[in-house]
N, CA, C and O atoms as a GROMACS GRO file, in nm:
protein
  364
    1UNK      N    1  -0.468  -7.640  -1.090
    1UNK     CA    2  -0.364  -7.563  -1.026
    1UNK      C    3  -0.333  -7.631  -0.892
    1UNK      O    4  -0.431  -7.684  -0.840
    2UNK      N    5  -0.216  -7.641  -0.826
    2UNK     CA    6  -0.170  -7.701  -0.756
    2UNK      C    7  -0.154  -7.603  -0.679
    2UNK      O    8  -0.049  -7.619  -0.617
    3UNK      N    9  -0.203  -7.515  -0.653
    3UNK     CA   10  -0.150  -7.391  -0.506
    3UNK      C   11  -0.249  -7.419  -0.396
    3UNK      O   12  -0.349  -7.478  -0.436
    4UNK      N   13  -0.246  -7.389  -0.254
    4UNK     CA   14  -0.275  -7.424  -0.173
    4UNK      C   15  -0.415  -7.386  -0.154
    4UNK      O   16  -0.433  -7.274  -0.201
    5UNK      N   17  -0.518  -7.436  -0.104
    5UNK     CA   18  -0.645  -7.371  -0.068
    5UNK      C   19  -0.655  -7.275  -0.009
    5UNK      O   20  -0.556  -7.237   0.053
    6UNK      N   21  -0.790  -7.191  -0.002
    6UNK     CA   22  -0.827  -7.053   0.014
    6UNK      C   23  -0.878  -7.123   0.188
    6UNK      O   24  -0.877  -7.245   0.204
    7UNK      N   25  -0.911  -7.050   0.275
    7UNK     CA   26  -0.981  -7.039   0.396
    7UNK      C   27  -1.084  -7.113   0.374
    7UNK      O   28  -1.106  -7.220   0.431
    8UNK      N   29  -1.167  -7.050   0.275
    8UNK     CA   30  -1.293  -7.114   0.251
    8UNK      C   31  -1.359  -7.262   0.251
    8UNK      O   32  -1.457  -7.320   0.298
    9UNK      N   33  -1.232  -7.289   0.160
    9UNK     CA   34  -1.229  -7.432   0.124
    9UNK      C   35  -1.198  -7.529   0.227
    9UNK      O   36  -1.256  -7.637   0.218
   10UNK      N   37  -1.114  -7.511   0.325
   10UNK     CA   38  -1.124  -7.503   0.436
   10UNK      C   39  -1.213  -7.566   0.555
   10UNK      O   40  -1.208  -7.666   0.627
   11UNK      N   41  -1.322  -7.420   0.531
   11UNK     CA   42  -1.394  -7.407   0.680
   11UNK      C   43  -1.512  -7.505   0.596
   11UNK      O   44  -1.588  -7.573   0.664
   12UNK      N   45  -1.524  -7.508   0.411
   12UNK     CA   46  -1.622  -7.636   0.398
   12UNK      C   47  -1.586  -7.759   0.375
   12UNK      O   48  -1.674  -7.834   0.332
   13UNK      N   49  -1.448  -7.814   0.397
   13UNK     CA   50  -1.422  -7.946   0.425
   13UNK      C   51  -1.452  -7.973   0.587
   13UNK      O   52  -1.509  -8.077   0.617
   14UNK      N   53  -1.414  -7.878   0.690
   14UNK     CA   54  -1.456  -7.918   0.743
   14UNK      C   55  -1.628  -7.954   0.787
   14UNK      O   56  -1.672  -8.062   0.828
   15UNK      N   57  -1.677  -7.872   0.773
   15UNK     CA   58  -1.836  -7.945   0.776
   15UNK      C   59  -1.914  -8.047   0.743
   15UNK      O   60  -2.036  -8.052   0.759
   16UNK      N   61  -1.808  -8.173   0.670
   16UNK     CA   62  -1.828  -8.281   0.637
   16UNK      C   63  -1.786  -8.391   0.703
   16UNK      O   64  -1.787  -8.509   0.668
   17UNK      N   65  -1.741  -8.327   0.823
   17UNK     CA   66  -1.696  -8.446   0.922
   17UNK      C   67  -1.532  -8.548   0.905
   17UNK      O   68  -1.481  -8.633   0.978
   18UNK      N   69  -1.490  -8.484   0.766
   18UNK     CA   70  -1.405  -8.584   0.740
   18UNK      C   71  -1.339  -8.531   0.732
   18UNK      O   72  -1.366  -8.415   0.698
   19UNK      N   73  -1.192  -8.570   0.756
   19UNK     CA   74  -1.010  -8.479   0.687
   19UNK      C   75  -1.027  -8.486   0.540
   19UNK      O   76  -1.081  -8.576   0.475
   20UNK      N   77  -0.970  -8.372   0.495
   20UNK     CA   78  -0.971  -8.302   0.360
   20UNK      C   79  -0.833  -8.365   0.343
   20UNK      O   80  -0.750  -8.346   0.431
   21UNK      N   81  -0.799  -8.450   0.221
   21UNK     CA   82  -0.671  -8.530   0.181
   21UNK      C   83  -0.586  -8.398   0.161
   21UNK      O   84  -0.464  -8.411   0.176
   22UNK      N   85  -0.633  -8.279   0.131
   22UNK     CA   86  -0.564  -8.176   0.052
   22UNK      C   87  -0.493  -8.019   0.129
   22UNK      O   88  -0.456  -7.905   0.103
   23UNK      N   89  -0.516  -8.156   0.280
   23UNK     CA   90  -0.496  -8.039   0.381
   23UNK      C   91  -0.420  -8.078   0.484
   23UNK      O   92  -0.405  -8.024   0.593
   24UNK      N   93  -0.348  -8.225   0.423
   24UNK     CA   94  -0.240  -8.322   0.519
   24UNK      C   95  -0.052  -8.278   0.482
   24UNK      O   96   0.021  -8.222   0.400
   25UNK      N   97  -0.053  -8.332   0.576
   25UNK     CA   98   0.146  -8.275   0.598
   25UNK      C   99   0.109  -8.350   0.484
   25UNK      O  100   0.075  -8.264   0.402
   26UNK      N  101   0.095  -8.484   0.421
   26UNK     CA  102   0.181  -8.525   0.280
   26UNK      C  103   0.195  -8.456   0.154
   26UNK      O  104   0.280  -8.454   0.065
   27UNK      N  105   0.055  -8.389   0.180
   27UNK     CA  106   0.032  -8.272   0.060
   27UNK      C  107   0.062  -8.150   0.056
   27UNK      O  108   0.056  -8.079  -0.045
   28UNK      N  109   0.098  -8.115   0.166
   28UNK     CA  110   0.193  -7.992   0.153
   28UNK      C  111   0.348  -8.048   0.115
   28UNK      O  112   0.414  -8.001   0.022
   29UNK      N  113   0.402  -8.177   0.219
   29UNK     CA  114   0.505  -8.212   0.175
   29UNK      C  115   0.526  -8.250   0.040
   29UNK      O  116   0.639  -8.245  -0.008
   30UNK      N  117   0.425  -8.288  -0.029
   30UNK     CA  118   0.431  -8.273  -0.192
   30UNK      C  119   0.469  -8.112  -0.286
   30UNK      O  120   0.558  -8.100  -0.370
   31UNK      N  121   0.374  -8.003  -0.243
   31UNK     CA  122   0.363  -7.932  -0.275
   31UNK      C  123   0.532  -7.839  -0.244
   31UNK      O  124   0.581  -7.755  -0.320
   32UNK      N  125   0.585  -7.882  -0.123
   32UNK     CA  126   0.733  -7.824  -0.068
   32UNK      C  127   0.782  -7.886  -0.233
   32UNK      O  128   0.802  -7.809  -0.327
   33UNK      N  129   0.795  -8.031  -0.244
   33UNK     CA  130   0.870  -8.123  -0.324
   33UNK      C  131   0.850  -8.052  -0.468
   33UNK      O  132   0.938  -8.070  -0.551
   34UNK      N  133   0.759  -7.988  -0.495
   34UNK     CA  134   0.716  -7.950  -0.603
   34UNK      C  135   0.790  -7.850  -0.653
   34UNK      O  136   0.866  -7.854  -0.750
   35UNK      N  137   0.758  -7.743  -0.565
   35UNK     CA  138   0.820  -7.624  -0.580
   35UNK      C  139   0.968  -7.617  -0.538
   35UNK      O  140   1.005  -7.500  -0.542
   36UNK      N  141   1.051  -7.689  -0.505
   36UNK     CA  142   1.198  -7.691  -0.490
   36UNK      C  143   1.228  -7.775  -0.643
   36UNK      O  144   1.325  -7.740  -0.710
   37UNK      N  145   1.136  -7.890  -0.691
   37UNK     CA  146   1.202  -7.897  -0.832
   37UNK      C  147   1.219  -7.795  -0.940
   37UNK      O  148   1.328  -7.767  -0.989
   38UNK      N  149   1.068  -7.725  -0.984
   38UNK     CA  150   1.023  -7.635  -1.041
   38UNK      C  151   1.175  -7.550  -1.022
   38UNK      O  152   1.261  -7.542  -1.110
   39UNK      N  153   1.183  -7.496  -0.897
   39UNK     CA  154   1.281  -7.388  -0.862
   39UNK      C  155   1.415  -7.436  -0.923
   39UNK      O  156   1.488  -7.370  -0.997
   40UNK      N  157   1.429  -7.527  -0.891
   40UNK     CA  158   1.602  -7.572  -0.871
   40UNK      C  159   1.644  -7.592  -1.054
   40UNK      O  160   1.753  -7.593  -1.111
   41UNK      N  161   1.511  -7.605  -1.102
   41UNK     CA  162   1.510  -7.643  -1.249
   41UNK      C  163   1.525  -7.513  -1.361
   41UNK      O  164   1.559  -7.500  -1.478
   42UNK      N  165   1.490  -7.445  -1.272
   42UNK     CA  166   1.469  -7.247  -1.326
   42UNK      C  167   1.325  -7.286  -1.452
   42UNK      O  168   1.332  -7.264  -1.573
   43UNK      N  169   1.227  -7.337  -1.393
   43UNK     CA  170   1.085  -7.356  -1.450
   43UNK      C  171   1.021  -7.257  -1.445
   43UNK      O  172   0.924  -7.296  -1.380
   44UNK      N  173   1.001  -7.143  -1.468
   44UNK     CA  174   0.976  -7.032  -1.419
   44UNK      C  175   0.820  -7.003  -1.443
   44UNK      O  176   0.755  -6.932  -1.366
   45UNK      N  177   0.766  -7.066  -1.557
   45UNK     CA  178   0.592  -7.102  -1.550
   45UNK      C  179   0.565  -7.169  -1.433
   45UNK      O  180   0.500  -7.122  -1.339
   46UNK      N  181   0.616  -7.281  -1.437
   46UNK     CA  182   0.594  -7.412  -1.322
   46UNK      C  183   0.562  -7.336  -1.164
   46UNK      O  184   0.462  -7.339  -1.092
   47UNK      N  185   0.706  -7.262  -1.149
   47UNK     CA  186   0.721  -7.175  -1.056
   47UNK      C  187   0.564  -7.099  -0.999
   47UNK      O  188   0.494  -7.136  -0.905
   48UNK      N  189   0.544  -6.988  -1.090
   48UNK     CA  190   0.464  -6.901  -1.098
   48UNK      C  191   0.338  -6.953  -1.069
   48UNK      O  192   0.275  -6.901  -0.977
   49UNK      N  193   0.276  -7.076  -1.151
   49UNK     CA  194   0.139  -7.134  -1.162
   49UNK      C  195   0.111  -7.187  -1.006
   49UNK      O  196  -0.007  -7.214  -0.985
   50UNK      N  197   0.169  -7.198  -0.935
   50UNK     CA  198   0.230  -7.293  -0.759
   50UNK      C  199   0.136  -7.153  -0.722
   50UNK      O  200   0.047  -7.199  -0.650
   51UNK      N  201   0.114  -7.015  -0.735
   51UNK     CA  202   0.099  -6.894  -0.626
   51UNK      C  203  -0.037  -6.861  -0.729
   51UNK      O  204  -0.055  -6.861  -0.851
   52UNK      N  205  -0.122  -6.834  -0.608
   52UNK     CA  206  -0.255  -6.776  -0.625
   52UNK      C  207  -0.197  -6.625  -0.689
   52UNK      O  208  -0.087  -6.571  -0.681
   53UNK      N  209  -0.336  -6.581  -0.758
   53UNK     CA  210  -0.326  -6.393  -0.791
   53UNK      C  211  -0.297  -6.328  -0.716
   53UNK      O  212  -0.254  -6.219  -0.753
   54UNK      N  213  -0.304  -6.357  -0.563
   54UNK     CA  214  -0.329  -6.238  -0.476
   54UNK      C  215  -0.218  -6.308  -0.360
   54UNK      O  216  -0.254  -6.321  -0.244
   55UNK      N  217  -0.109  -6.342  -0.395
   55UNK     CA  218  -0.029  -6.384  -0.336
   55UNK      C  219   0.086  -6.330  -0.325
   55UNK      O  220   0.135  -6.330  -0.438
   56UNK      N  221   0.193  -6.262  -0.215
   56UNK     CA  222   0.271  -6.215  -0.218
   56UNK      C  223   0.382  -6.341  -0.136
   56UNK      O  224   0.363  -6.441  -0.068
   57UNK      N  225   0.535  -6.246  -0.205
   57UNK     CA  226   0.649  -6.342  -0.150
   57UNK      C  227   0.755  -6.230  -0.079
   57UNK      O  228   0.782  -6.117  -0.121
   58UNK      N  229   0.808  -6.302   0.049
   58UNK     CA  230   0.940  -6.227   0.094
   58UNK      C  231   1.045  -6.311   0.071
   58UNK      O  232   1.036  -6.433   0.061
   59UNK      N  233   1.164  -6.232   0.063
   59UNK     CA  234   1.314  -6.342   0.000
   59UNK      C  235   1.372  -6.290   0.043
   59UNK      O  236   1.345  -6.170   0.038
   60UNK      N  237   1.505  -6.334   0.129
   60UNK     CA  238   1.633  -6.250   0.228
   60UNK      C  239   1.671  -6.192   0.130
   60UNK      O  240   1.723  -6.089   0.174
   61UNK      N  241   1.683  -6.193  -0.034
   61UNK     CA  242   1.760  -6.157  -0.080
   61UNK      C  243   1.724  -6.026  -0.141
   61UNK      O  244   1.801  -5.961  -0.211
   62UNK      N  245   1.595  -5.991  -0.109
   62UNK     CA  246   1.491  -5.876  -0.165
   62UNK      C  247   1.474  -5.746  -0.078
   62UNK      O  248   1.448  -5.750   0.042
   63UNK      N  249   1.486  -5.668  -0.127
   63UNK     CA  250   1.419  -5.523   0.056
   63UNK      C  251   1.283  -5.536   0.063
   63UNK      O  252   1.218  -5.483   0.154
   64UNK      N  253   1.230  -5.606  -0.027
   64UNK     CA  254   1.057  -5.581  -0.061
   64UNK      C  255   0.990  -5.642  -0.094
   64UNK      O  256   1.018  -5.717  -0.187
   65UNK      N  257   0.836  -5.643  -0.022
   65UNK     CA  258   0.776  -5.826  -0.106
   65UNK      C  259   0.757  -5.791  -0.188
   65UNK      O  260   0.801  -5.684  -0.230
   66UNK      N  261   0.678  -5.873  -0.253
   66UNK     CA  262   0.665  -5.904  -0.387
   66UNK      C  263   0.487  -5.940  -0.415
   66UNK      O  264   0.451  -6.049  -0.372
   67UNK      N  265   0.410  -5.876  -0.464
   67UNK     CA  266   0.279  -5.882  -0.449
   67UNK      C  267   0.214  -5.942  -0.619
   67UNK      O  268   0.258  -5.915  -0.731
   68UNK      N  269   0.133  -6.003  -0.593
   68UNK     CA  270   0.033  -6.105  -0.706
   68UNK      C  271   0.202  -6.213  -0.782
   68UNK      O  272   0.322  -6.221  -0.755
   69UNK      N  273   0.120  -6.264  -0.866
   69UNK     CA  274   0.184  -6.342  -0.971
   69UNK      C  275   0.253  -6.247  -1.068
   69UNK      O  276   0.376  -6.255  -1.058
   70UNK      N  277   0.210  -6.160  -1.158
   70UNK     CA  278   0.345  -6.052  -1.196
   70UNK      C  279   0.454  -6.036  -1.156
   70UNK      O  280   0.561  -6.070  -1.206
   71UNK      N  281   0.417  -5.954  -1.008
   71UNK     CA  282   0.511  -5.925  -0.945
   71UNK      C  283   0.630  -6.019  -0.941
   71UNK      O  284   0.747  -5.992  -0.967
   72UNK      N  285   0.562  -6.167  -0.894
   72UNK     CA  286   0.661  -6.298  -0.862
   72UNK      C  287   0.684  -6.312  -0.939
   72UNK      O  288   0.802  -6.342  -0.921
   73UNK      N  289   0.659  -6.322  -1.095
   73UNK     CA  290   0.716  -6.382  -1.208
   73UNK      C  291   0.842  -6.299  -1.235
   73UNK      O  292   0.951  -6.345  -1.272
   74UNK      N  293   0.811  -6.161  -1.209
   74UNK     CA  294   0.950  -6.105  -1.270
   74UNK      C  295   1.040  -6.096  -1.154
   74UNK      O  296   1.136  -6.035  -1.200
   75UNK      N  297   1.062  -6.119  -1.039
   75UNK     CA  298   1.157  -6.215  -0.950
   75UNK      C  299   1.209  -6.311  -0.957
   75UNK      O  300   1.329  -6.331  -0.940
   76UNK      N  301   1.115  -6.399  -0.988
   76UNK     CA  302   1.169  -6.502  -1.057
   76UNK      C  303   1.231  -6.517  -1.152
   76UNK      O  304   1.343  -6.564  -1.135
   77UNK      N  305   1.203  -6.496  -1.245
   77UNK     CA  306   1.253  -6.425  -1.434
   77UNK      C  307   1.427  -6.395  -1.402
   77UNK      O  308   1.520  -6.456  -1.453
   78UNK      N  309   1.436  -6.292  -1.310
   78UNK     CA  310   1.569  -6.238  -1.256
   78UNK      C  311   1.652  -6.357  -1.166
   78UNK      O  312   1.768  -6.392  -1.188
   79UNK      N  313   1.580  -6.398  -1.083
   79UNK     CA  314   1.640  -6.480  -1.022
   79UNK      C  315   1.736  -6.584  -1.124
   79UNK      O  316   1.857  -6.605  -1.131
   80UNK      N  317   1.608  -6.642  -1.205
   80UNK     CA  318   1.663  -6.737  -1.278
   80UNK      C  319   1.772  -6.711  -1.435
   80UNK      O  320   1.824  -6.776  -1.526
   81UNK      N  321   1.762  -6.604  -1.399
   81UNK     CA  322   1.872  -6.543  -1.544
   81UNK      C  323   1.992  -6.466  -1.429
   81UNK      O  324   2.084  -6.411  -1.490
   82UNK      N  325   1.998  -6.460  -1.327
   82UNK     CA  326   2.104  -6.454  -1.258
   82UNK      C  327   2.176  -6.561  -1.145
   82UNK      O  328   2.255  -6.527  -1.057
   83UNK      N  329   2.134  -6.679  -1.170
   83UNK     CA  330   2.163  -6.784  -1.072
   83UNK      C  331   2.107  -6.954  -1.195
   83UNK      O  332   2.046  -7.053  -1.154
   84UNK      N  333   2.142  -6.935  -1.300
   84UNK     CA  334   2.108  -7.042  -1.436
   84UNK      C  335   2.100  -7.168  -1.349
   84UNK      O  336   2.019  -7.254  -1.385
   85UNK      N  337   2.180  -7.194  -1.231
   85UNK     CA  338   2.182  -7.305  -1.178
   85UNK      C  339   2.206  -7.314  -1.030
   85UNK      O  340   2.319  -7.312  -0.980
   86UNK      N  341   2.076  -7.326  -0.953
   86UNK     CA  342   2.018  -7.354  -0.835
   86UNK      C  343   2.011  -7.500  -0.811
   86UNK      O  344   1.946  -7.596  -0.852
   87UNK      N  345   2.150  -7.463  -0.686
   87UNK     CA  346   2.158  -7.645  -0.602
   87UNK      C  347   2.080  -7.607  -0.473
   87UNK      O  348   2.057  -7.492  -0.433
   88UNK      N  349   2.039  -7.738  -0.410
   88UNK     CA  350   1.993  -7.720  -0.309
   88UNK      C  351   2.138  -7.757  -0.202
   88UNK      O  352   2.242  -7.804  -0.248
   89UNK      N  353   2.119  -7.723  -0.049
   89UNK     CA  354   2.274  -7.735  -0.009
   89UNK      C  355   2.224  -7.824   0.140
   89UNK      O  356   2.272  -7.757   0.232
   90UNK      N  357   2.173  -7.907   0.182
   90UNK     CA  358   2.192  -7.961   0.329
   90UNK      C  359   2.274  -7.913   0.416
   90UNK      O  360   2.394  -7.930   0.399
   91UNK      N  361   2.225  -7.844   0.526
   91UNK     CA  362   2.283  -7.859   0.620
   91UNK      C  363   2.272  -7.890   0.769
   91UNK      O  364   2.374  -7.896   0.838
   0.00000   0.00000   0.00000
């Protein structure tokens, strides 16, 4: 699974004296890269598998988060059967 580490994991990389590869801007900047394909693709497993169980989401476009992977999947689910095709827009 490619979702981000827990605290834990964390506070025991650090006790080894060394930077954790899995805890550098490139790997989050991977993980951004990831989840804007997934998204933009309407991958909606891809999507989902990115968020821990106990993970909630807020969206401007929502009144309400959105709590565990359920929850997000069927946000997503909607999202992507009401928006078939997600551009990204620079500005």
């Amino acid at each position: 699974m490619d979702n981000v580490s827990t605290v834990p994991a964390v506070e025991e990389a650090k006790g080894h004296g060394e930077p954790d590869p899995h805890h550098s801007r490139e790997h989050y900047a991977k993980l951004v890269d990831k989840y804007f394909k997934y998204a933009h693709s309407n991958q909606l497993e891809e999507v989902v598998a990115m968020f821990t169980d106990d993970a909630f989401g807020t969206f401007v476009v929502a009144p309400e988060p959105f709590y565990g992977t359920e929850a997000l999947r069927g946000f997503y689910a909607q999202l992507f059967q009401d928006y078939p095709q997600i551009l990204p827009e620079a500005r």
